[in-house]
C-alpha positions in Angstrom: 0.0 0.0 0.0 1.7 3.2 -1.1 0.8 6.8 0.6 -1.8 8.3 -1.1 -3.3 4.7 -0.9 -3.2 4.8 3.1 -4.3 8.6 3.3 -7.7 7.6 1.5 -8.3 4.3 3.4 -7.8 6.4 6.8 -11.1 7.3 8.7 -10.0 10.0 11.3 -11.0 13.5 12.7 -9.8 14.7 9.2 -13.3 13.1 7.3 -15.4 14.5 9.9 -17.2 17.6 8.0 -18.6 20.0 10.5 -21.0 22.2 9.2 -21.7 25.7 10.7 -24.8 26.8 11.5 -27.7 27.1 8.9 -25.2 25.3 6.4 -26.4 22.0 6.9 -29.9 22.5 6.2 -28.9 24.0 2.7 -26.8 20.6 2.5 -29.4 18.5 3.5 -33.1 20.2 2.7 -35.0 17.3 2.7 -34.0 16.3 6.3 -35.6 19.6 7.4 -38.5 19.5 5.1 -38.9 16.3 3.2 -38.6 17.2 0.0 -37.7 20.4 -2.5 -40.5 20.0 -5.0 -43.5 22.0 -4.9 -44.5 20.2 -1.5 -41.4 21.4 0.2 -41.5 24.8 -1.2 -45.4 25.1 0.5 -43.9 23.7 3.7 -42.2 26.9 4.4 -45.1 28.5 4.8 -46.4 26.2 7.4 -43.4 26.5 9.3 -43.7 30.6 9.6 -47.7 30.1 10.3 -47.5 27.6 13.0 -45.4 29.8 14.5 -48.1 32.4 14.5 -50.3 30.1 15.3 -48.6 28.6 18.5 -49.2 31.9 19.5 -52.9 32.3 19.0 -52.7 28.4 21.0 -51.3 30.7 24.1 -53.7 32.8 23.6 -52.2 35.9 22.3 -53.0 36.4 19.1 -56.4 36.9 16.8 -55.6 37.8 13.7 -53.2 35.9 10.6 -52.4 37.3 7.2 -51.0 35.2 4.7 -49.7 37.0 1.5 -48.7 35.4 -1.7 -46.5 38.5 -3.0 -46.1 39.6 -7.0 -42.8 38.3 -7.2 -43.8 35.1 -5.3 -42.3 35.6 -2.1 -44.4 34.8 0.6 -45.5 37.3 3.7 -47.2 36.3 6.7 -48.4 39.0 9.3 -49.9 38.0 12.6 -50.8 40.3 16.0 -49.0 38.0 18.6 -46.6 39.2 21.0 -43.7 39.7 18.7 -40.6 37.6 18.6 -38.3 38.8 22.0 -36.3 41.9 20.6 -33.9 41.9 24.1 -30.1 40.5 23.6 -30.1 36.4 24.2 -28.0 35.7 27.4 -26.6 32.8 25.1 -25.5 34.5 21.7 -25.0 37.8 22.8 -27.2 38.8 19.6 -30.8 39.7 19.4 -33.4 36.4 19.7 -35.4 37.7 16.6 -31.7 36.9 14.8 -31.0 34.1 17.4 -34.4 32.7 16.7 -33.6 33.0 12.4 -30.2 31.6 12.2 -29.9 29.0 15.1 -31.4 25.3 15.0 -33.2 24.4 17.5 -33.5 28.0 19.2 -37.1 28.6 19.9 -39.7 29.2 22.8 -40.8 25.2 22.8 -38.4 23.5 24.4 -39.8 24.1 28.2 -38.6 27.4 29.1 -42.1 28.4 29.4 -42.7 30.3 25.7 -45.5 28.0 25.0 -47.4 25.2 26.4 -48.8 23.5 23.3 -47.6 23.5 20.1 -47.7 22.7 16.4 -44.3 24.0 15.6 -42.3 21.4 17.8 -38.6 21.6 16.8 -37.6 25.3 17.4 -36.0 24.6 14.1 -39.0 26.1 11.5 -37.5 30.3 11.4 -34.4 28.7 11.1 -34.9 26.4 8.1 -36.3 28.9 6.4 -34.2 31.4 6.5 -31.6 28.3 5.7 -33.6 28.2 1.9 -34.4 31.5 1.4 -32.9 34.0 -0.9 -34.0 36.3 1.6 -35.7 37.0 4.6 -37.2 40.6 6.2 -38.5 40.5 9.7 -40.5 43.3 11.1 -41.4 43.0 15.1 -43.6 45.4 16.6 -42.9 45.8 20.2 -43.5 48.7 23.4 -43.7 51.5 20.7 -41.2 50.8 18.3 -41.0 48.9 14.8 -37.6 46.6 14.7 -36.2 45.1 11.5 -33.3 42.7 10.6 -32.8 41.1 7.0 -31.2 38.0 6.3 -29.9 36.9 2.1 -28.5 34.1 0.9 -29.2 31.1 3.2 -29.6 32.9 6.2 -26.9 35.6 6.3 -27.4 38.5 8.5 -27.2 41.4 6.3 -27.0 44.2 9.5 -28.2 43.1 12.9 -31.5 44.3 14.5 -32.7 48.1 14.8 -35.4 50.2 15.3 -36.7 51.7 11.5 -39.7 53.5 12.9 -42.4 53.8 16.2 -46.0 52.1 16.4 -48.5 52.6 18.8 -47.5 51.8 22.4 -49.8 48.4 22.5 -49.4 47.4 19.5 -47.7 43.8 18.9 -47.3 41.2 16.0 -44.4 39.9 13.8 -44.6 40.6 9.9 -42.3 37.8 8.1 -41.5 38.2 4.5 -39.5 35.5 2.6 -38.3 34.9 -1.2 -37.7 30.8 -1.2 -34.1 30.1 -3.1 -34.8 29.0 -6.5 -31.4 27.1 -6.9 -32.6 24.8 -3.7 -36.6 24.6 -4.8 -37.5 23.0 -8.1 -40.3 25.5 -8.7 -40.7 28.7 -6.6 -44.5 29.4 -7.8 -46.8 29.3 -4.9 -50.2 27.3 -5.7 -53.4 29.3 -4.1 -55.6 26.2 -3.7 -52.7 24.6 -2.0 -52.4 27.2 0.3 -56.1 28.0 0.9 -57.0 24.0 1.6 -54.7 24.0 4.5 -55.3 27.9 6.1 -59.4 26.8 5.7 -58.2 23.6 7.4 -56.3 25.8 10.3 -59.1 27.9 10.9 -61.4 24.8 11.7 -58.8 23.2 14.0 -58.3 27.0 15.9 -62.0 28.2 16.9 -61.9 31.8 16.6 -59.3 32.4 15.0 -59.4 34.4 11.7 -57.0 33.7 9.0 -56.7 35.8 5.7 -55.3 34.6 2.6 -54.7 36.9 -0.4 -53.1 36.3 -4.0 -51.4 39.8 -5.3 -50.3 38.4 -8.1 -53.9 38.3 -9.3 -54.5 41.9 -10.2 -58.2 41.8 -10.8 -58.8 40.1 -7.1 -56.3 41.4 -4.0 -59.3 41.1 -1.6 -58.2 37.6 -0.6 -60.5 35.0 1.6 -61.0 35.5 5.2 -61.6 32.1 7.1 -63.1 32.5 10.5 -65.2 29.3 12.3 -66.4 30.4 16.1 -67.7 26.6 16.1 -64.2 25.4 15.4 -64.1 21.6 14.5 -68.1 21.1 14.3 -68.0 24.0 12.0 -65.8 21.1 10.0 -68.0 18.5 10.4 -70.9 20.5 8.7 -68.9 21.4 5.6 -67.2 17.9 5.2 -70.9 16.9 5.1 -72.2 18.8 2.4 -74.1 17.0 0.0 -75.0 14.4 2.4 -78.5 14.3 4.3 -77.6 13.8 8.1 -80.0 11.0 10.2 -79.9 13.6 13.3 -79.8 17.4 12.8 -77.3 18.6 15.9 -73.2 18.0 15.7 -72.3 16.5 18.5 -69.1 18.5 20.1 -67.6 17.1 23.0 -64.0 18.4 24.4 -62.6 17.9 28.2 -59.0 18.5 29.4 -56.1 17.0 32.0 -52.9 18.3 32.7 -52.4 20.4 30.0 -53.9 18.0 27.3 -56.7 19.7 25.5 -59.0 17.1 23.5 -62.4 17.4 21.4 -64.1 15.5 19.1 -66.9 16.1 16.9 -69.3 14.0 14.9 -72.6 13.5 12.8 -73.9 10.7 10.8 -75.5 11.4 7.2 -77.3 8.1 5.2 -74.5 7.1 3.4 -72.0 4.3 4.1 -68.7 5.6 4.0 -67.1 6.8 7.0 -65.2 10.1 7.8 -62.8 10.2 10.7 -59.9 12.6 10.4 -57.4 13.0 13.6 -55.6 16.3 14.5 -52.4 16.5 17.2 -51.8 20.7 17.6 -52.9 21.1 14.0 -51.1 18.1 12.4 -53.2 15.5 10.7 -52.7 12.5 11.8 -53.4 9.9 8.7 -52.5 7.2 10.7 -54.7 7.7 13.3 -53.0 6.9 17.1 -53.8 6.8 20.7 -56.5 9.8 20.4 -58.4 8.4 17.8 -58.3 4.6 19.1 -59.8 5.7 22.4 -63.0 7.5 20.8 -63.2 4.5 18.3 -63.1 2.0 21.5 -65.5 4.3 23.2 -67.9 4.6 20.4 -68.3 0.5 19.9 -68.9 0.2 23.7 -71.0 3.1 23.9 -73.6 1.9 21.0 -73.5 -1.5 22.1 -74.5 -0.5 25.5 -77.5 1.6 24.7 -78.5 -0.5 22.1 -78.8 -3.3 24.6 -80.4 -1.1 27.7 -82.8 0.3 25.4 -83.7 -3.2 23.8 -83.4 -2.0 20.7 -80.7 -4.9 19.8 -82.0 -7.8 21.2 -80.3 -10.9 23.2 -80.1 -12.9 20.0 -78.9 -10.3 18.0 -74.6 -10.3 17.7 -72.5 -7.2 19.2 -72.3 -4.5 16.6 -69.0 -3.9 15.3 -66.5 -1.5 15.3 -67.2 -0.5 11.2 -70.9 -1.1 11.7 -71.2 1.9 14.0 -68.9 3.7 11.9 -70.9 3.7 9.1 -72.2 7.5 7.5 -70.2 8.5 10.2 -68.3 12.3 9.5 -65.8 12.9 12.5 -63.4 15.2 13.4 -60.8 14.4 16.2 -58.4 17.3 17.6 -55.9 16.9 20.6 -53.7 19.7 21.8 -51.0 18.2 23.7 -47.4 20.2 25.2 -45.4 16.9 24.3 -46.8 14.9 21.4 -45.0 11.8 20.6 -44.8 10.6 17.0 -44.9 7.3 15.7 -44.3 5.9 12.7 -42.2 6.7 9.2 -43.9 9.9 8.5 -44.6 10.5 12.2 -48.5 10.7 11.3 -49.7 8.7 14.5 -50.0 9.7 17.8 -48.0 7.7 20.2 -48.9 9.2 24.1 -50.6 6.1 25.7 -52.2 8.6 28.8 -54.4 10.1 25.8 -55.9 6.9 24.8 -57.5 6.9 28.2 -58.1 10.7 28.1 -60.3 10.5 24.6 -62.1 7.6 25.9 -63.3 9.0 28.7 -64.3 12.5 27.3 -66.0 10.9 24.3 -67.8 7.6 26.4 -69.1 10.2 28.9 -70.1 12.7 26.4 -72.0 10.5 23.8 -73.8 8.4 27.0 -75.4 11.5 28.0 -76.1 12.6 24.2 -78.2 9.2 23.2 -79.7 9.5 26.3 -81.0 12.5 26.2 -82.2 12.1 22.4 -83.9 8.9 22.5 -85.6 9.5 18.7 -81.4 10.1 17.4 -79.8 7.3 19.0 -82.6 5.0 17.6 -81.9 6.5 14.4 -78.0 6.0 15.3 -78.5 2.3 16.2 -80.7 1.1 13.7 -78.0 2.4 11.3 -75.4 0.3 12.8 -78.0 -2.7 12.5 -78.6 -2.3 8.9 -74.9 -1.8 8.0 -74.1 -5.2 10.4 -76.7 -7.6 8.2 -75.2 -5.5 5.6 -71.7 -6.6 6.4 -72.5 -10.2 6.9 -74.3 -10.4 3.6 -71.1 -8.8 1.9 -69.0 -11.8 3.8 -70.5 -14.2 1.7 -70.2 -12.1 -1.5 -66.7 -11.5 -0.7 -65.9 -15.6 -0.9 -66.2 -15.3 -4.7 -63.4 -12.8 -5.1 -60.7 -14.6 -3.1 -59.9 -17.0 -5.6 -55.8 -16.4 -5.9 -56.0 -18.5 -9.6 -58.3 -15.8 -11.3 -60.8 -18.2 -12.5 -63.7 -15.9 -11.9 -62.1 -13.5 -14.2 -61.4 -16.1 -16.9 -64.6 -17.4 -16.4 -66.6 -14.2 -17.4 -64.0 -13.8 -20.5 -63.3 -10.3 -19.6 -59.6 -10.4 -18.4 -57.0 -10.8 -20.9 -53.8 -10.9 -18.1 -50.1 -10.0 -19.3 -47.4 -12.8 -19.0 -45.4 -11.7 -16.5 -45.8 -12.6 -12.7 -43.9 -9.5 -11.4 -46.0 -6.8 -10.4 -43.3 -3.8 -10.5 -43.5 -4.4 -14.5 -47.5 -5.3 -14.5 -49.9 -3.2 -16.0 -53.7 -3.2 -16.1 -55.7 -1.1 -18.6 -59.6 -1.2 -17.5 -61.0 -0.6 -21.0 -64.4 1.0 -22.3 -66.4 -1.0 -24.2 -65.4 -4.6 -25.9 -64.9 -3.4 -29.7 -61.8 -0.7 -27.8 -61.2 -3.9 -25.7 -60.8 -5.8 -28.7 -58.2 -3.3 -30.0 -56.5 -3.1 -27.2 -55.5 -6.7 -26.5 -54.0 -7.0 -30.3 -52.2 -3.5 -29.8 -51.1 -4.5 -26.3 -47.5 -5.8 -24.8 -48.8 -8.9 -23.7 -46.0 -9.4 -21.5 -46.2 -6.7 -19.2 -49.8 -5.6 -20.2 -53.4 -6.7 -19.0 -56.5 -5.9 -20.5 -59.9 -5.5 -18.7 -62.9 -4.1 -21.0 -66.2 -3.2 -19.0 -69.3 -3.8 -20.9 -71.3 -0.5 -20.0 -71.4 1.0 -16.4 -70.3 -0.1 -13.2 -72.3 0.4 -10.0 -71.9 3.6 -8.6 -70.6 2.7 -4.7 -71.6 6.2 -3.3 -75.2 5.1 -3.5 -74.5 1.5 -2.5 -73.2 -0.6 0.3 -70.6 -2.9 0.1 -72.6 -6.1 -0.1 -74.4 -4.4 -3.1 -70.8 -3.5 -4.9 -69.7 -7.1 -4.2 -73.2 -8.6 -6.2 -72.0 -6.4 -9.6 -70.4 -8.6 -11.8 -67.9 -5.8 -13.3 -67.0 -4.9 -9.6 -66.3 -8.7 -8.8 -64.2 -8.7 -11.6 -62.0 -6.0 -11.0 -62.0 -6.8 -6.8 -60.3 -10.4 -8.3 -58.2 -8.8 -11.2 -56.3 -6.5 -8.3 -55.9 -9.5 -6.2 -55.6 -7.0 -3.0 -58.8 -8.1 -1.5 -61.1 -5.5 0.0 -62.4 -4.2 3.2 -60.7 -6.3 6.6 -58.8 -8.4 3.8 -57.4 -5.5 1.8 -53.3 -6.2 1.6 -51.9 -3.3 -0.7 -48.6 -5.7 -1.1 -50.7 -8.2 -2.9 -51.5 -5.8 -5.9 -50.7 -7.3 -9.1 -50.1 -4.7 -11.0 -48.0 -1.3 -10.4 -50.1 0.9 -12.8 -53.8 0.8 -13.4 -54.5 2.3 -15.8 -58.4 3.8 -16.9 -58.8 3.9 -20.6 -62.0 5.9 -21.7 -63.2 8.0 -24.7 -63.0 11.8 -24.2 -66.8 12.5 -24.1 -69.2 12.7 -21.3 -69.9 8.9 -21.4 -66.1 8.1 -21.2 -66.1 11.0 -18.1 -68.8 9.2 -16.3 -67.6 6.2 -16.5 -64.0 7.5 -15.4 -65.6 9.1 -12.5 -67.6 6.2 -11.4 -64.1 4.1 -11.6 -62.8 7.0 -9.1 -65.3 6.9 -6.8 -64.8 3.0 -6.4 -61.2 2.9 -6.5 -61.4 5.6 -3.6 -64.2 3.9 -1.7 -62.7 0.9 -1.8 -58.8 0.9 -2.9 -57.9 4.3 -1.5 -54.3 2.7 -0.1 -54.0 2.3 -4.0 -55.3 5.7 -4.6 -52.8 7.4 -2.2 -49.6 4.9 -3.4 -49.9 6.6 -6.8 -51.2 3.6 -8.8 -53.8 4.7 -10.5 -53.9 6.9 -13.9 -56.2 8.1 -16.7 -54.8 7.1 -19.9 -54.7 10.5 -22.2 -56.3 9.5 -25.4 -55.8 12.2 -28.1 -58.8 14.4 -30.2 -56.8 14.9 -33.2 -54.6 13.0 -35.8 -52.7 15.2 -38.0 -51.2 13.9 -41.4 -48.8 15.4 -44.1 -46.1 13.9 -46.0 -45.2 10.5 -44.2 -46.1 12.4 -40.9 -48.3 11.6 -38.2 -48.7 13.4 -35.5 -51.5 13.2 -32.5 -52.3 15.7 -30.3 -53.6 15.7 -27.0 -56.8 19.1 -27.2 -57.5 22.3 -29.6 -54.8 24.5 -28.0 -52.0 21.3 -28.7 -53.4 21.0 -32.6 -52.9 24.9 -33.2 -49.2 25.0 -31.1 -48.3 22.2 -33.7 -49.6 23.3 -36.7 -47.7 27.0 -35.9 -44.6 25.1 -36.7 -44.9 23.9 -39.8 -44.0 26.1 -42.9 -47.2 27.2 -44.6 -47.4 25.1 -47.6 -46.7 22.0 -45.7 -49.6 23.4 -42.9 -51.8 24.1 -45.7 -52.1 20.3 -47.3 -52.2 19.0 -43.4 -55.2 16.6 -42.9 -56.5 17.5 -39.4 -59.0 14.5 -38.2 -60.8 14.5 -35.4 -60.3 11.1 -33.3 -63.8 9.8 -32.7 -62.7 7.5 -29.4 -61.6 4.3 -28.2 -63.5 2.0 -30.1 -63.3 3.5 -33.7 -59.0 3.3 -33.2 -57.3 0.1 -34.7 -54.7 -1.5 -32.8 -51.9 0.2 -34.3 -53.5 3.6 -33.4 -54.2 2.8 -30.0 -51.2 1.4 -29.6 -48.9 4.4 -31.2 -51.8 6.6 -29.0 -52.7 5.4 -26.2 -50.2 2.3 -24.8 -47.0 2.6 -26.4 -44.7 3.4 -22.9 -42.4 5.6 -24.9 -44.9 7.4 -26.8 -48.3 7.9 -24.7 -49.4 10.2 -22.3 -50.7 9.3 -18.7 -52.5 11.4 -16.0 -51.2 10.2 -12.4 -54.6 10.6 -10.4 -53.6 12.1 -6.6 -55.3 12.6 -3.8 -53.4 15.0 -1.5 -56.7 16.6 0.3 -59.0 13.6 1.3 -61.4 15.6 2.7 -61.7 17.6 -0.5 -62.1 14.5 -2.4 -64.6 13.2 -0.5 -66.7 16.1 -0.4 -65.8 15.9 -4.3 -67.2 12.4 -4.6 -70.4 13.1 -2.4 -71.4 16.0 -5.0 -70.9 14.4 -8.3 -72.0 10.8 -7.2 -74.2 11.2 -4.2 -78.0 10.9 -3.3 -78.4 14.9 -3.1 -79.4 16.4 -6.5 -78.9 20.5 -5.4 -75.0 20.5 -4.6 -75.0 18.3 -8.1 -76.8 21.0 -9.8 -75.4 23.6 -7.9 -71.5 22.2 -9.3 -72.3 22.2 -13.3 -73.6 25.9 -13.0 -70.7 26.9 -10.9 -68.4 24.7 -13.3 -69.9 24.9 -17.1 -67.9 28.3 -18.4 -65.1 25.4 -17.9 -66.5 23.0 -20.3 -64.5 22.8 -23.5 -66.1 19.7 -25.4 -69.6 18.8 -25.2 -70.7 15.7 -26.5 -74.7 15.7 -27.0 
């Protein structure tokens, strides 16, 4: 081994990079945020509101501004108490610049700033300072305006001082921050992004009002104010939109011990799909945890117990279960607790046993006196739960012909031409409209790696039916076995056979339906799938465009005219434009070249990031309730670009 050999080989003090201060959050982003796409770059937004937020928690502040600027830098204003403007003891420099450019320097670490809060690290000013071109922070504060600036990653450009006087009470902390285009991959702010979540915090924060307003848009700078003085029932009530609720009061329920805040509130509406979104100081919880396990164990016990007092279930009948009283069910959990303990990869589950105990007791106690003090609701209530139990039992025995591993079902009905291959992470499944595009599709197919599934005509809309319904529908039977996930108590998301499903429908209202109908089951019954980015629409295009040995599809109207722009005039002149009448009317070389070719098609990825948006999507287009329907296509139709009649 010769020198240079041994120098690299050594491990020592020497390979040990120490990076100072904000450095290593520039190094390392996604530690700090999770990622630098567009979700990242909305993240730092979060981080300066909860911060405003916590405040309003203490009780100290009413009022949140959130402003997307003109050149996209983002300002958020609140009337807290203002960031400390004194010297820190520790850093010898002001806490507003201690607070912006040191980790882990913040009032919620115990030393009394704040007893509950959503911001838990101390690390949120920091970090986004860290990825910010630049930062201005005003502080009002006994009289006087202060001001510090920080560029490039967190760089004080002068320290703190005074720029001008206020009134003597007044108090608040304006933020404004630009978010470094060389660390984000976009740095253009989405409104409905932002307006989701603010809606979402003013829900979980009872009278609290929070502004949002866009000044890029310069026909609109009024912005939307979102103020709920029935906090989380408030919730409840617009989740359920659309739906027609079995008793007319929200139940809102909310106790406290040592220090841990916890609600909960709830309705039931006629339909069969249940609702139950957790909170911890703002955070939802998608996994659920020990604050939404005790009001589920509460709620079984509770209903059984009536049920059987009031002799409305009888000895005979069996328990009721924990998803027959769950059933229609639109619920809102929200715990506020000084020391949350996360669980889990993307720490989405509460982990604090003492609140399991804590919701169950608020809830159990709560709901007791609420059924017995509305005898008429908690019959409605129970009766529910009974229907949905012989409901349940009935879809047991359905469910027995869709567990057949061997897909013999499928072949049986003729529908399900599979692909070759066994492996899932090259699998894909195109669920096809009608049999003549089926037909197509299976000749212009990669029958190793492809499946095809054709549906003859509609399947069963699942918003207005119950499991055991879905599970009698031949097409739904079919597709249940094809996925091979199993559904309901069985469903295994690692048993998917296929890593892309694919929906493959004309691009008139028949096709949309259709689509939509596949949606709604898919996230009924699949969501796992949903949410794991499996599922896509298939982009079928309107026109084929022909000169010379050319051919060239395009997607819509505005595609056709781009293209056509770049051809020289004679050649644009003898183009043949035709207009794609669908599916079933392509060959199988079209739809192949089109439509299924992986090099050459063009596939929507269908997302859910809001499920409470989707849901309330799903309950208007697909639901029982005609007026929010109607209500959508008059708010919606300027929108409509083709309109097949």
């Amino acid at each position: 081994m010769d020198i240079d050999e041994k120098v690299e080989n050594e491990y020592d003090s020497s390979a040990i990079q120490v990076l100072e201060g904000l450095e290593a959050v520039r190094k390392r982003p996604g530690m700090y945020i999770g990622t630098t796409d567009v979700k990242g770059l909305h993240h730092l937004v979060w981080e300066i509101v909860d911060n405003s937020i916590d405040e309003a928690l203490a009780g100290f502040c009413n009022n949140i501004e959130i402003i997307i600027n003109k050149d996209n830098s983002i300002t958020v204003k609140d009337d807290g108490r203002g960031i400390p403007v004194d010297v820190h003891p520790k850093t010898g420099k002001s806490t507003v610049e201690t607070v912006y450019t040191v980790l882990h320097a913040g009032g919620k670490f115990g030393g009394g700033g704040y007893k509950v809060s959503g911001g838990l690290h101390g690390v949120g000013a920091s970090v986004v300072n860290a990825l910010s071109k630049w930062v201005e922070v005003k502080v009002f504060k006994n009289g006087k305006v202060h001001y510090i600036r920080f560029e490039n990653g967190g760089h004080t450009v002068e320290p703190l001082r005074v720029i001008d006087t206020c009134e003597e009470n007044r108090t608040g902390t304006y933020v404004t921050f630009k978010p470094d285009p060389e660390i984000f991959d976009t740095d253009i702010y989405d409104y409905n992004t932002l307006m989701v979540r603010v809606r979402e915090l003013a829900f979980l924060n009872k009278g609290l009002r929070l502004t949002l307003r866009d000044d890029r848009d310069l026909d609109d700078t009024t912005g939307e104010t979102f103020l709920y003085e029935g906090g989380i029932s408030e919730y409840v009530k617009f989740i359920n939109q659309g739906k027609t609720p079995i008793h007319e009061d929200i139940i809102h329920l909310e106790g406290e011990e040592n220090d841990v805040m916890f609600e909960v509130a709830m309705q039931y509406n006629t339909g069969y799909n249940e609702n139950i979104y957790s909170f911890v100081n703002n955070i939802n919880t998608h996994d659920g945890g020990t604050h939404e396990e005790g009001v589920r164990r509460a709620l079984t016990r509770v209903i059984n117990s009536y049920a059987r007092k009031a002799n409305i279930l009888k000895e005979k009948d069996e328990s009721l279960t924990g998803d027959d009283v769950k059933e229609g069910l639109t619920m809102i959990v929200s715990c506020k607790h000084p020391n949350p303990q996360f669980e889990g990869q993307t720490k989405g589950r509460l982990g604090n046993s003492e609140v399991r105990k804590l919701a169950d007791n608020v809830f159990s106690q709560g709901f007791e006196k609420f059924l017995l003090e509305n005898p008429d609701e908690a019959r409605a209530i129970v009766e529910k739960a009974m229907l949905a139990c012989r409901a349940r039992n009935a879809a047991k025995k359905a469910r027995e012909i869709t567990r057949k591993s061997d897909l013999a079902v499928t072949n049986f009905f003729g529908k399900l031409s599979d692909c070759k291959s066994k492996d899932p992470k090259v699998s894909e499944i195109f669920i096809v409209e009608g049999d003549s595009a089926g037909g197509s599709a299976k000749k212009g197919r990669d029958s190793m790696t492809q499946a095809i599934l054709p549906l003859r005509g509609k399947i069963l809309n699942v918003e207005k039916n119950r499991l055991d319904r879905a599970l009698g529908n031949e097409e739904i039977r079919t597709i249940i076995t094809a996925f091979g996930t199993g559904i309901g108590d069985e469903f295994n998301l690692d048993k998917l056979r296929y890593d892309k499903i694919i929906i493959m429908t004309d691009a008139d209202v028949d096709g949309s339906h259709i689509r939509v109908l596949l949606l709604t089951l898919f996230y009924r019954f699949f969501r796992p799938i949903v949410e794991a980015g499996h599922v896509y629409a298939a982009q079928p295009p309107l026109f084929r465009i022909m000169h010379g040995k050319t051919r060239k599809y395009v997607l819509d109207e505005a595609e056709k005219e781009a293209y056509l722009a770049t051809l020289p005039e004679n050649v644009r002149q003898r183009a043949e434009i035709a207009r794609m009448k669908g599916l079933g009317e392509m060959d199988a070389e079209e739809l192949n070249e089109t439509t299924m070719d992986i090099e050459k098609r063009i596939l929507r990825k269908i997302t859910v990031n809001d499920c409470m948006l989707a849901d309330s999507m799903f309950t208007k287009l697909m639901g029982e309730e005609v007026e929010p329907r109607r209500k959508f296509i008059e708010e919606n139709a300027r929108f409509v670009k083709n309109l097949d009649i």
